[in-house]
C-alpha positions as CSV (number, residue, x, y, z in Angstrom):
1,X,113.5,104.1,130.3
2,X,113.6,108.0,130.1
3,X,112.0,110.3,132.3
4,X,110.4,112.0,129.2
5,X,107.1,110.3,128.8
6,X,107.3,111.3,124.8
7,X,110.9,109.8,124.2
8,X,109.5,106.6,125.9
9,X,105.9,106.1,123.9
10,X,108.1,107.5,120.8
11,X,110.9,104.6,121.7
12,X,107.9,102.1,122.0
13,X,107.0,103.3,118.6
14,X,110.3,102.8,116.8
15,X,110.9,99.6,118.3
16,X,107.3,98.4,116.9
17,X,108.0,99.9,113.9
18,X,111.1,98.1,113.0
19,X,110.2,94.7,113.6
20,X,108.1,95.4,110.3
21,X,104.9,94.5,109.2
22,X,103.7,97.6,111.0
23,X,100.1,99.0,109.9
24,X,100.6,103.2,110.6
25,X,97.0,103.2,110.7
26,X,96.4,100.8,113.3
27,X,99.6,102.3,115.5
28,X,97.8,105.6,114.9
29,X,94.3,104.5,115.8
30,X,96.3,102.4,118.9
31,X,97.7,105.7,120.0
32,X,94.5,108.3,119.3
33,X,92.8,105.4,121.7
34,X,95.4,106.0,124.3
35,X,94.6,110.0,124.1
36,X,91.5,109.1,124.3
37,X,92.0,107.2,127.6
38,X,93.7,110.0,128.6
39,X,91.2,112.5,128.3
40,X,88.9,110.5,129.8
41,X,90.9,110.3,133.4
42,X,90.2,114.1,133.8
43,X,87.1,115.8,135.5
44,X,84.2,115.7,133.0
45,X,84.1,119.4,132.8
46,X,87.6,119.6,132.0
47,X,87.5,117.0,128.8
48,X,86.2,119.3,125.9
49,X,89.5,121.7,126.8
50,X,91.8,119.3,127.0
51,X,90.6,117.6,123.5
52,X,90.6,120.7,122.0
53,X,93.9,121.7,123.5
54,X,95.7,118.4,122.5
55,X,94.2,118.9,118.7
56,X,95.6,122.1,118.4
57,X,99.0,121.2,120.0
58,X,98.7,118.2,117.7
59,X,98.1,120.7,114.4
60,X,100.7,122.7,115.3
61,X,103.3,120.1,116.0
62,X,102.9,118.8,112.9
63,X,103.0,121.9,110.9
64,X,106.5,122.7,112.6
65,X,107.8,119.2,112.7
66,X,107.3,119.2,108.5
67,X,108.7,123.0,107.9
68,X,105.1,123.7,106.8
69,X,105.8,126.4,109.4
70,X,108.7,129.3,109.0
71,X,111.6,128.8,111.5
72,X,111.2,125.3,112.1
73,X,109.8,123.2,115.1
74,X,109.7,125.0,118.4
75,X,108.9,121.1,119.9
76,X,110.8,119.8,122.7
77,X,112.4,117.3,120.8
């Protein structure tokens, strides 16, 4: 495995995707669960930031990652 946590839960992804029959919306729901889980471990005064910082990071991700955005993804990878 990586040392990049998002290449490995991406890699988990691929390989779950390509043994087919894959429902997107239960991998989805699987891994806004796992966010959720996330969230969770942090302080309870902390959690409303950190879901409203992941949402936003989420938004924009997205918008780069499809070109909705000019220039192209600024993302990691």
């Amino acid at each position: 495995m990586s040392d990049c946590l998002h290449c490995e839960i991406n890699q988990l992804v691929q390989e779950r995707f390509e043994r087919g029959n894959t429902d997107l919306v239960e991998m989805a729901s699987m891994i806004a669960e796992s966010l959720a889980d996330l969230i969770l471990l942090a302080p309870e005064s902390d959690r409303s930031n950190l879901m409203a910082h992941a949402l936003s990071a989420f938004g924009q991700i997205v918008l780069e990652k499809s070109g909705a955005l000019d220039g192209g993804s600024n993302a990691t990878h």
